[in-house]
N, C-alpha and C positions, 0 to 999 in steps of 0.2 A: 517765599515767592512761588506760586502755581496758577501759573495760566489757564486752569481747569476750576480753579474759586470762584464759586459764588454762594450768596447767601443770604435769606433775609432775617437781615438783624432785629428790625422791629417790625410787628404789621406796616405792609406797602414801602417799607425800606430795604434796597437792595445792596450789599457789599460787594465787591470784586475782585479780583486783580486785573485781568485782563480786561479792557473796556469793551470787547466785540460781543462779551455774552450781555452785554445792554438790552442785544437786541432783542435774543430768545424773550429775557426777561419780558419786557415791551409784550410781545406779543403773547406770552403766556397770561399775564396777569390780565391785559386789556383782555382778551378771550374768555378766560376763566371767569372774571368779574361782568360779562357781558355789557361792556365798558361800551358808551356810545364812540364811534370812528369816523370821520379819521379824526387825530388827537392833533392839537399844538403838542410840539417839542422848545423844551427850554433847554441848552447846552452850553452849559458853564465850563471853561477848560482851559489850560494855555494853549491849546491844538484847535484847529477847526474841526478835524474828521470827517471831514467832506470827499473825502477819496469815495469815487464806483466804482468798486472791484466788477461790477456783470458791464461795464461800458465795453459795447463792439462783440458781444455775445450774445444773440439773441435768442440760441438755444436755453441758455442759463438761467435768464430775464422768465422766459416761459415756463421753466419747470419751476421756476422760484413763484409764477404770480398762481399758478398752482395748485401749489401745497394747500392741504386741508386738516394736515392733522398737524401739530406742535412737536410729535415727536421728530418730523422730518426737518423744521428748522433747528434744532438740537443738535442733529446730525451734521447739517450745514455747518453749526455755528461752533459747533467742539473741532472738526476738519478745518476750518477755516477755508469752507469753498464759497468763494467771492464774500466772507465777514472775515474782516480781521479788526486790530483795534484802531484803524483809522478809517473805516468803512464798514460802522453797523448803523451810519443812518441813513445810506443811500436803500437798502433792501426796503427798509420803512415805508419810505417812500414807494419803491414802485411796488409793493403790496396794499397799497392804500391805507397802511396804521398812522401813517403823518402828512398832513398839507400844507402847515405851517412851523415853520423852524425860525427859534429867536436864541441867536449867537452872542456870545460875551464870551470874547478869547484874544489872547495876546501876541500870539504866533503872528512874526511878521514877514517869515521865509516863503510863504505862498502867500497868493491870492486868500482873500477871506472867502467864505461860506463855501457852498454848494456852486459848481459850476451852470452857468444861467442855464443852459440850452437843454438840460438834464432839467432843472425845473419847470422850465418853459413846457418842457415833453410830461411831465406828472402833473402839471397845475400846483405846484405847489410856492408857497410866499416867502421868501424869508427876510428876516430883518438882523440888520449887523449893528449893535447895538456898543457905543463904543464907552459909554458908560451907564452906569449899573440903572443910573435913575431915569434913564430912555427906556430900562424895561421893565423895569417896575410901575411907572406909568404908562405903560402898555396894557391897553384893555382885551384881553382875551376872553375870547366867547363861546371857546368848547373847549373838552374835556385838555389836561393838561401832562404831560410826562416831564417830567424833572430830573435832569441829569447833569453831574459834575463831575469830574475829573481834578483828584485831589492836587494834581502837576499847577490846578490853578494858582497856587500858593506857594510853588514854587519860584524866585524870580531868576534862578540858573538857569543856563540854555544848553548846558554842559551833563552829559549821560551819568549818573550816578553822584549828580554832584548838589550839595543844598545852600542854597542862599534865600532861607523861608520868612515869606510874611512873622508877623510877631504874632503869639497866640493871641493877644487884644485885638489887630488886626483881622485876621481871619476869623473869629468870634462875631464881633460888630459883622463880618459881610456875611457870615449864616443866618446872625439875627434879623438882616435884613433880609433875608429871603424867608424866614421863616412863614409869610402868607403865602407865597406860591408854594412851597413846601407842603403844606398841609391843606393846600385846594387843590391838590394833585392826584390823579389817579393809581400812578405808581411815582416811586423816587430810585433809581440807578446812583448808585457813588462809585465810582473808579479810584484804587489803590493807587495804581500805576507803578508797581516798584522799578527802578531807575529815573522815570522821567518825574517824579515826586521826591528827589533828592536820594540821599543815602540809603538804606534799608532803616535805620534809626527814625531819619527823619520819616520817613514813611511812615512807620509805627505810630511816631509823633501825631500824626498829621490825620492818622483814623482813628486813636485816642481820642482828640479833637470833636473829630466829629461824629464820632457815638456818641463823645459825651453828649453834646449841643442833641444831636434827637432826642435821647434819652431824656433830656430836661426839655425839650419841645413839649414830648409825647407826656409828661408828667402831669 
């Protein structure tokens, strides 16, 4: 476990532990790759991560819309000033890397997605997608970001604890993403160790799906 992990396992595939470095991610590659913007977001997860750490800041909002160089969201996003890991896709948004966010999450302790009046203020869309095949027929029509949170496969609600899909299970739902997977500009995976069961199951569970790219990408 280190909240400082990250890493790309395959071309355009990212590893993790902590999910807040999603965001750097997001913005470095779309940068780098001179990637058209703003992107649809896909957020596969048992979480929404719709928290905005800069809400009622407006100092913060501004130095964050700002930035011009990559190294400075690094900075932000290692500190964890206003990105944590339930709040790296509110920054996205009011930097203009995302307009459109498409959810498939099973958290039922809050409210779903993004709070309106926060999207209402970025123009940005989002859609709660309460099964898989609501967004897989989903016609998207710019560039795309792909991100999951391996806790999706978990069905415990309990901190360090696993009650996981079966690996046929979780297999068939990769395979079924496998088109937007590889129409995607970048791909973010979240470890999550605790909220992705045991540290075993964890392991388990990014075993999983290395393998599944590794045989995507083959």
């Amino acid at each position: 476990m280190n909240d400082q992990y990250f890493e790309e396992i395959f071309p355009g595939i990212w590893l993790m532990d902590d999910h807040r470095w999603a965001y750097y991610i997001w913005e470095k590659v779309i940068s780098e790759n001179r990637s058209e913007r703003p992107c649809a977001l896909i957020h596969l997860d048992c979480h929404w991560d719709g928290v905005n750490d800069f809400h009622g800041d407006p100092a913060a909002v501004k130095k964050l819309v700002e930035i011009r160089d990559i190294r400075s969201i690094y900075v932000l996003v290692e500190n964890k000033l206003g990105i944590q890991k339930d709040s790296f896709i509110a920054p996205a948004i009011i930097r203009g890397l995302i307009d459109e966010v498409h959810f498939y999450c099973h958290q039922t302790c809050i409210g779903p997605g993004l709070y309106p009046p926060f999207l209402k203020e970025y123009g940005t869309k989002q859609f709660i997608h309460e099964k898989m095949k609501s967004l897989l027929s989903h016609q998207i029509s710019k560039p795309i970001i792909f991100d999951i949170g391996l806790a999706l496969f978990n069905k415990s609600g309990m901190w360090d604890e696993g009650d996981l899909w079966t690996d046929q299970e979780i297999s068939e739902f990769l395979w079924m993403c496998s088109d937007m997977i590889q129409s995607s500009s970048v791909v973010t995976a979240s470890m999550s160790f605790g909220y992705s069961g045991t540290e075993h199951d964890t392991r388990h569970l990014t075993r999983l799906f290395t393998s599944f790219i590794k045989d995507l990408r083959v």
